[in-house]
ZALUMSE-827108 format. One record per residue: residue in three letters; x, y, z of N, C-alpha, C in turn. Coordinates in pm, whole numbers, m for minus. Atoms other than C-alpha are relative to their C-alpha. Last residue first. Layout:
N
<pt type="ALA" n_east="X" n_north="Y" n_up="Z" ca_east="X" ca_north="Y" ca_up="Z" c_east="X" c_north="Y" c_up="Z"/>
...
***
This chain:
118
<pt type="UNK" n_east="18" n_north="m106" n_up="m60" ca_east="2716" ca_north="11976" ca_up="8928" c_east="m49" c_north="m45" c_up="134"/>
<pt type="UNK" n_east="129" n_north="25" n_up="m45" ca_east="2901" ca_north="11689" ca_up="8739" c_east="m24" c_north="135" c_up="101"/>
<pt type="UNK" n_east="m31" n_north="m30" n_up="m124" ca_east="3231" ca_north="11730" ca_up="8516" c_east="m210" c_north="41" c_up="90"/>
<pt type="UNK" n_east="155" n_north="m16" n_up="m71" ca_east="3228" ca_north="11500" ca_up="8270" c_east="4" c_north="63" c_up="103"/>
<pt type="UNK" n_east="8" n_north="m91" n_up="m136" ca_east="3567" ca_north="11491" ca_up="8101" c_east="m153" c_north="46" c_up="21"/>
<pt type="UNK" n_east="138" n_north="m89" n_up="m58" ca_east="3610" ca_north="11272" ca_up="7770" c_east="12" c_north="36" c_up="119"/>
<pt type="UNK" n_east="72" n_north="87" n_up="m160" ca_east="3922" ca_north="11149" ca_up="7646" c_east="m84" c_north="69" c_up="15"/>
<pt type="UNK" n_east="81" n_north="m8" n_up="m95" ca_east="4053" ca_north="11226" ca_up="7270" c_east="m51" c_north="m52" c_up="113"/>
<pt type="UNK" n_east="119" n_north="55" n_up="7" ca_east="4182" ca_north="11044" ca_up="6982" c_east="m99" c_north="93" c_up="66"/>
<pt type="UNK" n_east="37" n_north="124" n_up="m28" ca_east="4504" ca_north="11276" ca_up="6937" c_east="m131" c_north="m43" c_up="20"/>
<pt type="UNK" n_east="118" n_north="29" n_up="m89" ca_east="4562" ca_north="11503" ca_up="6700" c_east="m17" c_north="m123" c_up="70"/>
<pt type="UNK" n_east="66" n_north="169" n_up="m44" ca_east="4838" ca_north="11568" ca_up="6472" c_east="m43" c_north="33" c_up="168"/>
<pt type="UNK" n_east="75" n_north="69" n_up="m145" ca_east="4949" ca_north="11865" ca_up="6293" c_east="m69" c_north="m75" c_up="10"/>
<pt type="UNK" n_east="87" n_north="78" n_up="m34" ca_east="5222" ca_north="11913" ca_up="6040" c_east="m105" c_north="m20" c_up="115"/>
<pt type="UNK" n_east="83" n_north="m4" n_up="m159" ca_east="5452" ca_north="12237" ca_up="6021" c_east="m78" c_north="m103" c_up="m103"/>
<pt type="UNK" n_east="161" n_north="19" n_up="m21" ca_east="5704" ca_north="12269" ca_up="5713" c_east="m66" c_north="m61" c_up="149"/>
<pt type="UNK" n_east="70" n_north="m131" n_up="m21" ca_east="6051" ca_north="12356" ca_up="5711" c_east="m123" c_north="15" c_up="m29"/>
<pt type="UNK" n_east="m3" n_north="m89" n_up="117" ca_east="6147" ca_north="12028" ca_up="5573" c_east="m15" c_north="146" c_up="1"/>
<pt type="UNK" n_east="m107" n_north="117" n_up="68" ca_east="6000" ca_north="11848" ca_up="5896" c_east="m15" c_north="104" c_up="m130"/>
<pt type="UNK" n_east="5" n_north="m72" n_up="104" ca_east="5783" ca_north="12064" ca_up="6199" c_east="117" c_north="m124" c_up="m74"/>
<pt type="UNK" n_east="m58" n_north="127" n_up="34" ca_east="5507" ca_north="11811" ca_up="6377" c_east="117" c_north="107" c_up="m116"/>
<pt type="UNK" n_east="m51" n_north="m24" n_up="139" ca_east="5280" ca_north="12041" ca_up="6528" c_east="140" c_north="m78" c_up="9"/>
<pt type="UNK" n_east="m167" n_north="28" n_up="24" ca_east="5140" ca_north="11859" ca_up="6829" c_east="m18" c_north="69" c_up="m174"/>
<pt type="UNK" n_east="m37" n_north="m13" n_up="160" ca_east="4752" ca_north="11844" ca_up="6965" c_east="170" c_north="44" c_up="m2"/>
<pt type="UNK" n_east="m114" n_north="m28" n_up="16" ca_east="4581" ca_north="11676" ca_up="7275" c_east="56" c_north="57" c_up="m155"/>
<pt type="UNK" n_east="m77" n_north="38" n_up="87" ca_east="4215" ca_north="11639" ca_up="7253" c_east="149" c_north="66" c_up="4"/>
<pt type="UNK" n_east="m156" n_north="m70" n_up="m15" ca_east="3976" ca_north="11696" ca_up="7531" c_east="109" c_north="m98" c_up="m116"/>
<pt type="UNK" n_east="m66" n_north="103" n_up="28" ca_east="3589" ca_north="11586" ca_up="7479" c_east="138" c_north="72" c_up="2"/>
<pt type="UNK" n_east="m41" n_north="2" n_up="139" ca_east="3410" ca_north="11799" ca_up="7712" c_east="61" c_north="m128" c_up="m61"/>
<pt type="UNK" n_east="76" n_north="132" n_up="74" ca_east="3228" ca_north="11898" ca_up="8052" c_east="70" c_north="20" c_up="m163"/>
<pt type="UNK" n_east="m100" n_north="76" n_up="73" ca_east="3430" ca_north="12208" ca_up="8157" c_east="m1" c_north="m117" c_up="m64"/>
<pt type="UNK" n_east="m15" n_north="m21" n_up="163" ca_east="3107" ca_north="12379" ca_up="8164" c_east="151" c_north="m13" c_up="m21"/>
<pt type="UNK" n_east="64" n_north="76" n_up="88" ca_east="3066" ca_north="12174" ca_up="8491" c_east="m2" c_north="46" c_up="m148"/>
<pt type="UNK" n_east="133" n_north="m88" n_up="m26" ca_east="3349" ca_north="12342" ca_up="8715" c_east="m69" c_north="m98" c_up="m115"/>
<pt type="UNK" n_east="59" n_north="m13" n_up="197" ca_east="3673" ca_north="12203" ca_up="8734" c_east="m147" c_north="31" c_up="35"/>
<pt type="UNK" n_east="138" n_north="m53" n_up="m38" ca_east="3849" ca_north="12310" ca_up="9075" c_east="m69" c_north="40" c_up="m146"/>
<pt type="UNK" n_east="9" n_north="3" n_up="m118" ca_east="4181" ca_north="12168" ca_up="8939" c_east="m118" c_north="143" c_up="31"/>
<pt type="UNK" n_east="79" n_north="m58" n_up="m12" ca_east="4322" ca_north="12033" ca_up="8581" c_east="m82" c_north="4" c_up="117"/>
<pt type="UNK" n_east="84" n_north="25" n_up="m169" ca_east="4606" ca_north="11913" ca_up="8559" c_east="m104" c_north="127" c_up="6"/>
<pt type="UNK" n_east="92" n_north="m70" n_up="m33" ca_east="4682" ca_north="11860" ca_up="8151" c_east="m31" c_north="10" c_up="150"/>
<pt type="UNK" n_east="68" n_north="21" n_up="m83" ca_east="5005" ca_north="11679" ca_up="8086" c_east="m115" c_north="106" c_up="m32"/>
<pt type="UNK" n_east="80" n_north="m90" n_up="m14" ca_east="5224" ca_north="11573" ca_up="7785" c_east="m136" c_north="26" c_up="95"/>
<pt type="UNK" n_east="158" n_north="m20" n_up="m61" ca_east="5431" ca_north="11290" ca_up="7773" c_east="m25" c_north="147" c_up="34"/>
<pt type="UNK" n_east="45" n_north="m47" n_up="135" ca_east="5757" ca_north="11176" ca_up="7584" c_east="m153" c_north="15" c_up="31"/>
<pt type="UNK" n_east="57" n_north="98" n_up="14" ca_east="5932" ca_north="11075" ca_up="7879" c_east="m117" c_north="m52" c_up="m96"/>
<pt type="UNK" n_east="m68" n_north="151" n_up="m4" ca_east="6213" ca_north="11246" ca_up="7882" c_east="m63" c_north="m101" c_up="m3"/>
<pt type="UNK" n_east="m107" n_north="77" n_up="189" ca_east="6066" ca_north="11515" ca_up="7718" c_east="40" c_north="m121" c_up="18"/>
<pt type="UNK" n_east="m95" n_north="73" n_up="m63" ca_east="5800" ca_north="11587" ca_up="8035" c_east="49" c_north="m66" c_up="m116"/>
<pt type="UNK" n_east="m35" n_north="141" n_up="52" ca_east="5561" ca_north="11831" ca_up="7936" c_east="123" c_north="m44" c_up="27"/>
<pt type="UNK" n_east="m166" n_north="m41" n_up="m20" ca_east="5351" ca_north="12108" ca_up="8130" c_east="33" c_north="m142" c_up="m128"/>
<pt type="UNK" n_east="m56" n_north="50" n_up="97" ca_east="5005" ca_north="12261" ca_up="8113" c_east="129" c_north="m27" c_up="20"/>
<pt type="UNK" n_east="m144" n_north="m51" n_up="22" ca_east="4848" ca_north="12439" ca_up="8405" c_east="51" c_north="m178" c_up="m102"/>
<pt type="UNK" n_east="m92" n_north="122" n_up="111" ca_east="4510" ca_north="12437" ca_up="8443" c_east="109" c_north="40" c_up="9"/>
<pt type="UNK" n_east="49" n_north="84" n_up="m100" ca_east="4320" ca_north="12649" ca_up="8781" c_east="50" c_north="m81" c_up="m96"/>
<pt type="UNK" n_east="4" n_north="41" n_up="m126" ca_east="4448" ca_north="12990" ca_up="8703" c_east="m54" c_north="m122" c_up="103"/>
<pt type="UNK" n_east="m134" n_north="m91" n_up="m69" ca_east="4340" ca_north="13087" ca_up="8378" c_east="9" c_north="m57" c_up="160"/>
<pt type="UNK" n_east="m115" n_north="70" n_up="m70" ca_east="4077" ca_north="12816" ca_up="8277" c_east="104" c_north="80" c_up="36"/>
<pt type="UNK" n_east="104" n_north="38" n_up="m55" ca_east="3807" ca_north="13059" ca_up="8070" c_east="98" c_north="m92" c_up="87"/>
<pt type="UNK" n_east="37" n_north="m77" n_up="m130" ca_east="4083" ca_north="13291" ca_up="7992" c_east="m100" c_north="m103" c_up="93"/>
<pt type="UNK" n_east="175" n_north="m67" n_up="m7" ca_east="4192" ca_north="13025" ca_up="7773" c_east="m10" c_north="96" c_up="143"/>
<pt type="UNK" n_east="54" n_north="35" n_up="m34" ca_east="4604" ca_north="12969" ca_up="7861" c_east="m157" c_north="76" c_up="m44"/>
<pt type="UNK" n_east="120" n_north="m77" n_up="m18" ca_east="4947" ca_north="12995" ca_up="7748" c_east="m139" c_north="m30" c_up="34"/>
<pt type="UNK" n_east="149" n_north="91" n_up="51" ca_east="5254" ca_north="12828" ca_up="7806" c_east="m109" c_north="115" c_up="12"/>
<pt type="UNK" n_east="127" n_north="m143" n_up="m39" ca_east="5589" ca_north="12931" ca_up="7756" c_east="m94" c_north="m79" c_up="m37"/>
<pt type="UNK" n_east="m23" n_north="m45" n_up="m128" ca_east="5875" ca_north="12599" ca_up="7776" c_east="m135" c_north="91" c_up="m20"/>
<pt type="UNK" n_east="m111" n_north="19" n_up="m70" ca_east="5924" ca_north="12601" ca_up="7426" c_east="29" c_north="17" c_up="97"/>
<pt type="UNK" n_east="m123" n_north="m33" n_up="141" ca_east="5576" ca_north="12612" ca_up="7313" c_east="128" c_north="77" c_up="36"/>
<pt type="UNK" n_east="m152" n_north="12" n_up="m84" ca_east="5317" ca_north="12513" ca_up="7556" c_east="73" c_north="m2" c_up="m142"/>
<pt type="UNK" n_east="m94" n_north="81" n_up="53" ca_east="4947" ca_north="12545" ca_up="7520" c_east="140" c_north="37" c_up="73"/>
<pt type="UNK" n_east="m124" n_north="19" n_up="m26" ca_east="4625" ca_north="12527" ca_up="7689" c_east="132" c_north="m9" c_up="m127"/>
<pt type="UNK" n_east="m36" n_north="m50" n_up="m100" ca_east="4261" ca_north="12562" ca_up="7620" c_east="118" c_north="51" c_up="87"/>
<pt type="UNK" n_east="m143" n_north="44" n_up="m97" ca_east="4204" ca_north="12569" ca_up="7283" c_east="m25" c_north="45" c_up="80"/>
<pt type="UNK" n_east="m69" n_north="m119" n_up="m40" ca_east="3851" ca_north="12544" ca_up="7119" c_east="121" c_north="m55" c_up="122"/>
<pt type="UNK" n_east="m140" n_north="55" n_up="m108" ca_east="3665" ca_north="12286" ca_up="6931" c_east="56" c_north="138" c_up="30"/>
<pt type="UNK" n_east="m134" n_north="21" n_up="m9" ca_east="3335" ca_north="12408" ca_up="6872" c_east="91" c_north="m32" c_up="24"/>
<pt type="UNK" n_east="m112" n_north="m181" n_up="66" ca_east="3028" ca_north="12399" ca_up="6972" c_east="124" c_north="m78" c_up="m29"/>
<pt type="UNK" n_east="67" n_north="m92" n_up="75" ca_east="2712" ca_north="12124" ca_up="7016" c_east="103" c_north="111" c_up="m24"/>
<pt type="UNK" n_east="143" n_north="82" n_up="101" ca_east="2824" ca_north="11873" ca_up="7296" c_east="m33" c_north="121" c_up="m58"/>
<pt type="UNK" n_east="115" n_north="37" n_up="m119" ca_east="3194" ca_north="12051" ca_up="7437" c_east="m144" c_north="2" c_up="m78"/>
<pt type="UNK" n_east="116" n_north="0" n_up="78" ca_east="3492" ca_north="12031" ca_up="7218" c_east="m101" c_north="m19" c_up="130"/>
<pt type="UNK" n_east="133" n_north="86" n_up="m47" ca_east="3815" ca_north="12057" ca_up="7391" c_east="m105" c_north="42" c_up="m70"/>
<pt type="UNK" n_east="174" n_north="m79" n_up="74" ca_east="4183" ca_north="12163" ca_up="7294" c_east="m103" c_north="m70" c_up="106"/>
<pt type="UNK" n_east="124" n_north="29" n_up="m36" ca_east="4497" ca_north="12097" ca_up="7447" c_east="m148" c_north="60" c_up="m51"/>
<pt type="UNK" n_east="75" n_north="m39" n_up="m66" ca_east="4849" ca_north="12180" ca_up="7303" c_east="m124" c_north="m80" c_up="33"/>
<pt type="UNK" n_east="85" n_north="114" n_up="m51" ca_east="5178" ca_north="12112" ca_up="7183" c_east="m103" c_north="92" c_up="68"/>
<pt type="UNK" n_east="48" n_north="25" n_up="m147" ca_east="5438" ca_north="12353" ca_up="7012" c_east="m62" c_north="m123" c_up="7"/>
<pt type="UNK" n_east="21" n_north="m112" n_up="m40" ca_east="5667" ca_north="12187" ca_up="6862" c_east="m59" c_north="131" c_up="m87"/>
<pt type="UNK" n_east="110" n_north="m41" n_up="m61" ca_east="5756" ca_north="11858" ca_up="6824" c_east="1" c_north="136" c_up="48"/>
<pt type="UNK" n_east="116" n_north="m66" n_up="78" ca_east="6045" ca_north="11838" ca_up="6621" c_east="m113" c_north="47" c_up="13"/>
<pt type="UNK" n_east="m26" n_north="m153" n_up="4" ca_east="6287" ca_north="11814" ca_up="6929" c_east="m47" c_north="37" c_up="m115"/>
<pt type="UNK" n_east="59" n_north="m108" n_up="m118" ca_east="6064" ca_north="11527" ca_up="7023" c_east="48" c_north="88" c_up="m44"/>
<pt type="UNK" n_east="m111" n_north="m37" n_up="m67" ca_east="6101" ca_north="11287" ca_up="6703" c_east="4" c_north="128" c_up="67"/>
<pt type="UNK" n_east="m34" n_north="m77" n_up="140" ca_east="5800" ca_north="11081" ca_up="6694" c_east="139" c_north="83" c_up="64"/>
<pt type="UNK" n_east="m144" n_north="85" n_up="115" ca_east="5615" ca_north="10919" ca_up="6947" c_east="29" c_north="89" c_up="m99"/>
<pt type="UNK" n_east="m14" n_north="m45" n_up="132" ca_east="5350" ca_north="11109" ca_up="7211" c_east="147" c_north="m83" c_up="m62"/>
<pt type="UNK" n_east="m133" n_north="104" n_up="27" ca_east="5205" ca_north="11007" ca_up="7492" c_east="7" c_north="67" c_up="m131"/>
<pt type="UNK" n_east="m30" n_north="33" n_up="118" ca_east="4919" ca_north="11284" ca_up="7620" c_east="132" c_north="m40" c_up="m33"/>
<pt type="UNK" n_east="m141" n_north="22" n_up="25" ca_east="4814" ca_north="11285" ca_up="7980" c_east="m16" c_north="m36" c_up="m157"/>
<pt type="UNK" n_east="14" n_north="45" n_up="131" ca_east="4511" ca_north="11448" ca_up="8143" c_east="156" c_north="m29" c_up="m63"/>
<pt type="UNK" n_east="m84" n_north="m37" n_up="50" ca_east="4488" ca_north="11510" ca_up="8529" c_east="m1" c_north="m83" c_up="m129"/>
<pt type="UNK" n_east="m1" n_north="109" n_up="97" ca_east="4178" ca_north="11557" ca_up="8687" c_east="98" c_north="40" c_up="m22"/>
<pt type="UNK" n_east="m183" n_north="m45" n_up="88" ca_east="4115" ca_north="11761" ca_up="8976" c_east="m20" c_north="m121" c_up="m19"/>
<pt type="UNK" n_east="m78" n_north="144" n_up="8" ca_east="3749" ca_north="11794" ca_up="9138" c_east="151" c_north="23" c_up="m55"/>
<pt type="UNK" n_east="m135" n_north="m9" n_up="m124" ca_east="3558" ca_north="12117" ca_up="9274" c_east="127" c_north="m88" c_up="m36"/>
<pt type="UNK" n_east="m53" n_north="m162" n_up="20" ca_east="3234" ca_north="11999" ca_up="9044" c_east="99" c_north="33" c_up="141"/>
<pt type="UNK" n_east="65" n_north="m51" n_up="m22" ca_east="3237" ca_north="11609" ca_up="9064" c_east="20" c_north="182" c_up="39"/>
<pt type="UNK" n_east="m35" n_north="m47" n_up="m140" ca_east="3408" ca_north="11387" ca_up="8864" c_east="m93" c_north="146" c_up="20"/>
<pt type="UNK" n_east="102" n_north="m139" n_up="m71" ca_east="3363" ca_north="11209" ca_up="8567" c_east="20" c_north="11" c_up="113"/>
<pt type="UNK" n_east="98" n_north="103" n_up="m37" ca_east="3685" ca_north="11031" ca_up="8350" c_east="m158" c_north="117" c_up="77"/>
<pt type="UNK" n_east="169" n_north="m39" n_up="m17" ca_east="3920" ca_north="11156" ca_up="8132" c_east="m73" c_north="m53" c_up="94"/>
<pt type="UNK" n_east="45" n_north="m88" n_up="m83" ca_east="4259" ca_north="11044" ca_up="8180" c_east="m147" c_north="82" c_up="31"/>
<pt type="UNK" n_east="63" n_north="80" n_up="m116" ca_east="4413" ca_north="10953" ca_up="7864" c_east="m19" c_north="88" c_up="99"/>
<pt type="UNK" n_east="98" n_north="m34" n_up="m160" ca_east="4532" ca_north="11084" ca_up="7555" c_east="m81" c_north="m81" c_up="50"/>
<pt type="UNK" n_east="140" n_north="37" n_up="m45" ca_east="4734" ca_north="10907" ca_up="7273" c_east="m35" c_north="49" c_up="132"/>
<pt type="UNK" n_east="71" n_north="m70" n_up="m138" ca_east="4928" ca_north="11098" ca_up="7026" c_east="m74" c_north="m66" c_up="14"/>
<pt type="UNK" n_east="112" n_north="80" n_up="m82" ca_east="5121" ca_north="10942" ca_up="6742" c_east="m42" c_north="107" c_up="114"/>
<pt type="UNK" n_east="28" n_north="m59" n_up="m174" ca_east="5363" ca_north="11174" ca_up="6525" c_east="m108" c_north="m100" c_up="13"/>
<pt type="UNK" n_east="132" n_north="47" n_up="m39" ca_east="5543" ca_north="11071" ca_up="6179" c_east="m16" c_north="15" c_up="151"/>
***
């Protein structure tokens, strides 16, 4: 069983840095990968970030200004996010495959919101 709770959202103003943190429980060297999504009012969820054993990848639309990392020892997952622009406005959801039996699970966390103002 996996928990995820993200935090960190808040509004800030175009240029800004936010950093997003996802807690996670369960047993870490099952976890894997981990990533970041976001939904923005009216589309899709779409990934922005992930990380899967160490390699991370990235939306073109964020290349070079997110960087994704996670800290095992402390069972947290980051987002820093830096010179955010306003169509980064979203709800951001952390995500975790969960593998057990030789099967993959995924779990979602609640979500934080990100307002980014023009």
């Amino acid at each position: 069983q996996v928990q995820l709770v993200d935090s960190g959202g808040d509004l800030v103003q175009a240029g800004g840095s936010l950093r997003l943190s996802c807690a996670f429980t369960g047993e870490r060297d099952r976890i894997n990968p981990m990533a970041w999504y976001r939904q923005a009012p009216g589309k899709e969820r779409e990934l922005v970030a992930r990380i899967s054993s160490g390699t991370t990848t990235y939306a073109d639309s964020v290349k070079g200004r997110f960087t994704i990392s996670r800290d095992n020892a402390r069972n947290l997952m980051y987002l820093q996010m830096d010179g955010l622009k306003p169509e980064d406005t979203g709800v951001y959801y952390c995500y975790a495959d969960y593998w057990r039996y030789g099967r993959t699970q995924g779990y979602w966390g609640q979500g934080t919101q990100v307002t980014v103002s023009s």
